[in-house]
Each structure stands twice: as structure tokens, then as C-alpha cells.
N, C-alpha and C positions, 0 to 999 in steps of 0.2 A: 163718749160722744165728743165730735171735735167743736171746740168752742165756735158759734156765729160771725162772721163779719158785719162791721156795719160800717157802712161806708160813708165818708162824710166827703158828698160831691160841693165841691167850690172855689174861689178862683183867687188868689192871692190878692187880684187888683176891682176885688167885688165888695163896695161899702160894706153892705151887709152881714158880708162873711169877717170883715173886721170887728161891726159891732157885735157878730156871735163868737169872738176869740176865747170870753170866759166862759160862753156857755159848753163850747167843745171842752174846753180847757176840766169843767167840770165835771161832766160825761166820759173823759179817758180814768178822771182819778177814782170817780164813783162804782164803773161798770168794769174797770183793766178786769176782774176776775171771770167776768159773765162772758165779756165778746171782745173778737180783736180788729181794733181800729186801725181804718186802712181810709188814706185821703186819695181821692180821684179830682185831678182837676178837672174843671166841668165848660170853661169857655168860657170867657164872658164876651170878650172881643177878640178872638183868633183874629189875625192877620188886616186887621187896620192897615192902612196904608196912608189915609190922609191927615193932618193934623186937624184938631178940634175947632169947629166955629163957634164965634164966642157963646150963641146964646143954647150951645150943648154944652160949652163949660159950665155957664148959668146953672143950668136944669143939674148938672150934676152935681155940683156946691152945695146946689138947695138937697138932694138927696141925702146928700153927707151931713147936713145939718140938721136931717131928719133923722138920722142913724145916730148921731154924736146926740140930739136930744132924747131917745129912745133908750137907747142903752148907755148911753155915759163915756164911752169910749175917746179917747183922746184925739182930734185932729188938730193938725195946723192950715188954715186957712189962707192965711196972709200965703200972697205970691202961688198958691197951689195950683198945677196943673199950667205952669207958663204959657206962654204962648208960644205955637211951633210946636207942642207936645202930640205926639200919637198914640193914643190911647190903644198899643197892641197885646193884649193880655198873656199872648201863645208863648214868647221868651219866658213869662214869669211860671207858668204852667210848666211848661219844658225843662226849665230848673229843679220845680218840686218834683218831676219822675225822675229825674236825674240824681236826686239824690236817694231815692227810694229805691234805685238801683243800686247806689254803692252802699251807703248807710241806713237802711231803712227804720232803726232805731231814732233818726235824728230828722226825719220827716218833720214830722209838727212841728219841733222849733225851729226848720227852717222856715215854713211856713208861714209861721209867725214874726219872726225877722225878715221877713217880704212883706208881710201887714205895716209891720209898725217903722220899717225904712219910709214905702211909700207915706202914709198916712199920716205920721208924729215930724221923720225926719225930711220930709218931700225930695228923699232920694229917686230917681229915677229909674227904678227898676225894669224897663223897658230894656234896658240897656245891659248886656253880656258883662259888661266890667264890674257896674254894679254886683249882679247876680252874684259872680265868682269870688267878689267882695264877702259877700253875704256869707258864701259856706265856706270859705276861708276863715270866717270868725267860728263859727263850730266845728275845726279842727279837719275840715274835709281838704284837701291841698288842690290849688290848680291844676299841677300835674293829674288828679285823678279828675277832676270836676269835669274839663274841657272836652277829653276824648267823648264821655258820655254825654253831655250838653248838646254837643256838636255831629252825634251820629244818628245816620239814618235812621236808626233800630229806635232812638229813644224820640224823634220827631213821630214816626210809626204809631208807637204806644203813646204818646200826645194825644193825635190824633184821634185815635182808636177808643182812647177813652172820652173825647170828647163826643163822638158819632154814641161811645154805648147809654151815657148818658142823657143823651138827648132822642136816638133813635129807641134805643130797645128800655128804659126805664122813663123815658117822656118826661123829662125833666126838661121844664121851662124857666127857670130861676133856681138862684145861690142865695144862701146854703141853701142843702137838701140833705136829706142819712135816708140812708138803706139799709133795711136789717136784710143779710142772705143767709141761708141755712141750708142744708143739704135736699134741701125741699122747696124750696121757694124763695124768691125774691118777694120786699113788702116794702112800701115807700111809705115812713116812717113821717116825715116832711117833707114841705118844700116852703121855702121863706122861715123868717127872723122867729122864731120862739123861745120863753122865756125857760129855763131848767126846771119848773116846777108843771109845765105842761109835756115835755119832754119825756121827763119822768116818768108820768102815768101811762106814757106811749111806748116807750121800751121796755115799762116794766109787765105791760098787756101781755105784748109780742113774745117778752121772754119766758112769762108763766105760758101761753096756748101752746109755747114751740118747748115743752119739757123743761126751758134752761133754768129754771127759778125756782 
């Protein structure tokens, strides 16, 4: 029987998906034998186009401040989110299919080095140079990043996963996981959970679906 997916829909430039870094992080080392994890970006801001008014900067500092005091996760605060910033989430999204296409072993820690650029380093990931920065440090070359970043097909599957996400599995917030099996799709969550409730949740799913 072929191993479960479970999908862990969320979005490089989504607090909360920061503050759950250890908990996926924990979940690929606990479960790699039971199911195979597979990241779908989910949208959080496709296709912004104006820069932030101050008092949405506001509201999202305070978020982040709810996220850094919840689970512990590192931010830098000072200067975050300058001014003149547009908060477009679709480049960083676009990047993680991108490499999921060339290296799909090296997904999560790109993933994760899109977390923690924005978050710790208040790199600009919005930004293509940034990005190609990024998978250049995990060994992925510009020559191959670029063609793929930059083609129809990998905007397409962007896309595509953002509509299935939101359309056909009704996901309204990051993070989320999906257990799929050759039988069903189950929406495992949606929003920040701690690994010790998560637990009990996959480990439900994988005794009722034979995997346990």
C-alpha cells in the first residue's frame, strides 16, 4: 500500500506558519516512515500591488508579537516591514514550487530559509534576487532556479494550488495539513497547533486509514 500524503498548506510570508516551523519540523522527523510530506503554498497575499498603510503595519507587528509570544519563534522587530513595502506573498510561493520542481528533496529547507530571511534577517523576499539568493545557498544554481521561477507552467501550478486550496479543500488560514490517501481527502487542521495535539490527530487518521 502506497504511503499517505499530507500536505502541509502554507505560505513562506504567513507569521504563523513561522511560528509552526518546529512543529512541521517535528512531524517530517516523527512520521517520514508513515506519510510523505508534500508543502502547497496556500496564498496568503497573491498579487498585492500597493504598499502597507501604517496602521496595517500596526495590526501585523501586533500579530507577529502574538506568534513570537506563543510559540517562542525568533523575530526582529526593529525597522520590520519598512515603509514603501508590499506585502506580495505569490513571488515567495512561486519560489517554493520552483524548487519542488527541480529538487524536491530540498523543499522544506527552502521553505524555511524564506521563514527565517523574512522574519530574523528582514530580508526582502518579495524580491526575485532575494529568492535566487536563497536557493543558491542550498546548492540549487541560478542557471537552473530562473528558467523555472520565471515560466508559465510554474506560475500555472502557483496558481493552481492556491485556487485548490482554497476552492476544493476550503481552507481559510495557514498553516493547515491534509492527510490524502487513495480514498479520501481529511483536513487534519487549520491554524497554529501545539505537536502534542497534532499527534493525536494523525495518529487517529493513520490507525482508521490501515497505516498504523
Amino acid at each position: 500500500m502506497e504511503k499517505p500524503v499530507l500536505w502541509y498548506i502554507a505560505d513562506p510570508m504567513c507569521s504563523w506558519c513561522w511560528g509552526f516551523a518546529p512543529v512541521i519540523e517535528k512531524i517530517q522527523q516523527e512520521y517520514s516512515a508513515s506519510l510523505t510530506m508534500k508543502i502547497m503554498p496556500g496564498g496568503l497575499r497573491p498579487g498585492m500591488n500597493t504598499p502597507l498603510l501604517p496602521e496595517k503595519r500596526a495590526q501585523i507587528l501586533h500579530h507577529w508579537q502574538s506568534v513570537h509570544t506563543t510559540t517562542g519563534q525568533p523575530f526582529t522587530f526593529e525597522n520590520a516591514l519598512p515603509e514603501g513595502f508590499i506585502y506580495d506573498t505569490e513571488p515567495a510561493c512561486r519560489s517554493v514550487v520552483s524548487v519542488s520542481l527541480i529538487e524536491p528533496e530540498k523543499v522544506f529547507p527552502f521553505f524555511a530559509e524564506i521563514q527565517r530571511a523574512f522574519y530574523v534577517e528582514r530580508e526582502n523576499v518579495t524580491q526575485f534576487a532575494i529568492l535566487k539568493k536563497l536557493a543558491a545557498d542550498l546548492n540549487i544554481p541560478e542557471s537552473r532556479f530562473t528558467p523555472v521561477f520565471q515560466s508559465d507552467e510554474t506560475k500555472q501550478r502557483t496558481l493552481a494550488g492556491f485556487q485548490r486550496a482554497a476552492q476544493q479543500w476550503g481552507i481559510n488560514g495557514f498553516p493547515a495539513l491534509v492527510a490524502e490517501s487513495e480514498t479520501d481527502c481529511y483536513l487534519i487542521t487549520v491554524g497554529f497547533r501545539p505537536i502534542e495535539a497534532l499527534r493525536r490527530l494523525l495518529d487517529t487518521w493513520l490507525q482508521q486509514h490501515g497505516f498504523n
